[in-house]
C-alpha positions in Angstrom: 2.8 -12.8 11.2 0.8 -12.9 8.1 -0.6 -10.0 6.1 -3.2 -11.0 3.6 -3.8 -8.1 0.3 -6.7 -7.8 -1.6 -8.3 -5.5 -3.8 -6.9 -5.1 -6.9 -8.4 -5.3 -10.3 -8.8 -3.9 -13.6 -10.0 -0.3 -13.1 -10.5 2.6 -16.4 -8.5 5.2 -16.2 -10.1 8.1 -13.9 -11.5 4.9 -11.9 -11.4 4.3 -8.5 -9.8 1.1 -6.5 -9.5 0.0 -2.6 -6.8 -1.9 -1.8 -6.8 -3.6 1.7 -4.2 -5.8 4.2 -5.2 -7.7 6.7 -2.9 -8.3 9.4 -2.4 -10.6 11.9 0.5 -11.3 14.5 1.2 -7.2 14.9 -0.6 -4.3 16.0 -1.0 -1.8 13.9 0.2 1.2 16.5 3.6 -1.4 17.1 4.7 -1.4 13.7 4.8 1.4 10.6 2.7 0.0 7.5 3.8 0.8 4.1 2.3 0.4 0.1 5.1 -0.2 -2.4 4.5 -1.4 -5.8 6.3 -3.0 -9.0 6.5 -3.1 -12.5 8.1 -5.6 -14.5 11.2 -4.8 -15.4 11.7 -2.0 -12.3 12.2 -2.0 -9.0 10.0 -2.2 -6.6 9.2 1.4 -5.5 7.6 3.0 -2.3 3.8 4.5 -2.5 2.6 5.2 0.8 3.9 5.2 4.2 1.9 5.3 7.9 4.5 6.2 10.8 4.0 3.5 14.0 2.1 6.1 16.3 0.6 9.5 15.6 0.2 8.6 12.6 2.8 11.0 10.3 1.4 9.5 6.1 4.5 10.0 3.3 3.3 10.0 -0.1 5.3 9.5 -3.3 4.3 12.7 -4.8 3.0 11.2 -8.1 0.0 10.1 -6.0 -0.1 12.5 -3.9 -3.6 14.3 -3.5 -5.2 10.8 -5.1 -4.0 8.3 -3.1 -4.8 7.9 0.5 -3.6 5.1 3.4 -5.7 4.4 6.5 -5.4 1.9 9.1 -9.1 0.6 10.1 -8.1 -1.0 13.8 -11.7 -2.9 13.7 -10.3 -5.3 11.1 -6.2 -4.3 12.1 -5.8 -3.9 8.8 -4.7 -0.8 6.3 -6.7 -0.3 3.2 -5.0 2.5 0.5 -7.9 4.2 -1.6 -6.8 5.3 -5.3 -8.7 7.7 -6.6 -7.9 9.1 -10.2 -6.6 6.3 -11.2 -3.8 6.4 -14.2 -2.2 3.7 -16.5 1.0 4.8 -14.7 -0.1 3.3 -11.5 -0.5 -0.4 -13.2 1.7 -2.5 -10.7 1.6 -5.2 -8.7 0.7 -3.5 -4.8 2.4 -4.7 -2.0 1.9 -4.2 1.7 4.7 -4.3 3.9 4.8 -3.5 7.7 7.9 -3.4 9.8 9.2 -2.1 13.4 10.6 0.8 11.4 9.7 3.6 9.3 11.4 3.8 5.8 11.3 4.6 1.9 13.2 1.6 1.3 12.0 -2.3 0.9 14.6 -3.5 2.7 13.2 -1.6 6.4 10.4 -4.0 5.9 10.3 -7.3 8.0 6.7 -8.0 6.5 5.1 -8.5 3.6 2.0 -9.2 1.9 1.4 -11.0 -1.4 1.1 -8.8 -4.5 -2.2 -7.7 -5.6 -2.8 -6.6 -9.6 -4.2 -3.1 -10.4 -4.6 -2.7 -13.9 -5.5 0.7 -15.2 -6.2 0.7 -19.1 -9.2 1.5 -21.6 
C-alpha cells in the first residue's frame, strides 16, 4: 500500500491550495480516507474525514465551510480543496487511510508523506 501527497505550497492568505493522495493497494470505497495535519511543536491533529461507503465527510470546524475532501475514483485518489486559506492552517498535510473511521491518528493503518502548506504575506 502506498499513498503518494502532493500539493502543497506557499499560498497568501485568502489563497487557495489543492491538496491530492494517490493511492494504490486499497480501494477507496474499502477503506475511510482522512487529512490530519501538524505543527511543530503540537500534535498532529485531524482535518477532514471521508466515511468507507456513502460517503458521511467530518470537518474540524475551524475549516469547516472552506475546506472540502473528495475522492476522484478515476485517479483512486482524494484531493482536499482549501479555500480561504489562513496562516493558522500552515502545517505539514497528511493523508492517512485506514479500514476504520476515526478522529484519532492512531485508527490509521496508512499514511502518506507530509506535504508543506505555507500561508503567509
Amino acid at each position: 500500500v502506498q499513498l503518494q501527497a502532493s500539493g502543497g505550497g506557499h499560498v497568501q492568505p485568502g489563497g487557495s491550495l489543492t491538496l491530492s493522495c494517490a493511492m494504490s493497494g486499497i480501494t477507496l470505497d474499502g477503506h475511510a480516507q482522512a487529512w490530519f495535519r501538524q505543527v511543530p511543536g503540537k500534535e498532529r491533529e485531524w482535518v477532514a474525514v471521508l466515511s468507507k461507503s456513502d460517503p458521511s465527510k467530518f470537518y474540524k470546524d475551524s475549516v469547516k465551510g472552506r475546506f472540502t475532501m473528495s475522492r476522484d475514483y478515476a485517479k483512486n485518489a482524494v484531493h482536499l480543496q482549501m479555500n480561504d486559506l489562513k496562516p493558522e492552517d500552515t502545517a505539514v498535510y497528511f493523508c492517512a487511510a485506514g479500514r476504520f473511521v476515526g478522529l484519532l491518528e492512531n485508527v490509521y493503518e496508512y499514511w502518506g508523506q507530509g506535504t508543506l502548506v505555507t500561508v503567509s504575506s
